[in-house]
N, C-alpha and C positions, 0 to 999 in steps of 0.2 A: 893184445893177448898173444897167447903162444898155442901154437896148432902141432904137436906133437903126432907123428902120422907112425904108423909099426916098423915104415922101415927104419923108422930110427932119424928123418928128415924135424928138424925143427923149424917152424917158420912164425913169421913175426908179423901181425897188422891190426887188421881191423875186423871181425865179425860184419860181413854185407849181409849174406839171408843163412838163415836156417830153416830147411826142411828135414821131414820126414827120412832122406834118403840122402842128402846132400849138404854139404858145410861149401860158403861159401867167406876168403876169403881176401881182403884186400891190403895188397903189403907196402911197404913204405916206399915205395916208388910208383905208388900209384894204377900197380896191374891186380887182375880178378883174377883169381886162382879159385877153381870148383872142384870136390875132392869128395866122392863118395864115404858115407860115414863108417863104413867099415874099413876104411883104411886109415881111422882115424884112431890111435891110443887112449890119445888125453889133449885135452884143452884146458888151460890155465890162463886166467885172466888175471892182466895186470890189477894193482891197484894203486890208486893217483894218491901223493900225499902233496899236503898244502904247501909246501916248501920250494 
């Protein structure tokens, strides 16, 4: 998935937890990145094709 944050930072992994207050996630190298939901724009989630 893609974590699009307002300043304009796109980042790229894996959805770890979702709260209330907080987006956590985990990017292709294996680090947790936690990031308050209001600093968040948009979230767009891949989607896997069979190929």
């Amino acid at each position: 998935m893609q974590l699009v944050l307002r300043s304009r930072v796109v980042l790229t992994g894996a959805v770890k937890e979702l709260t209330p207050e907080n987006i956590q996630l985990l990017d292709l190298r294996a680090n947790l990145h936690t990031f308050p939901l209001e600093q968040v724009e948009e979230v767009i989630y891949d989607v896997e094709s069979d190929y």
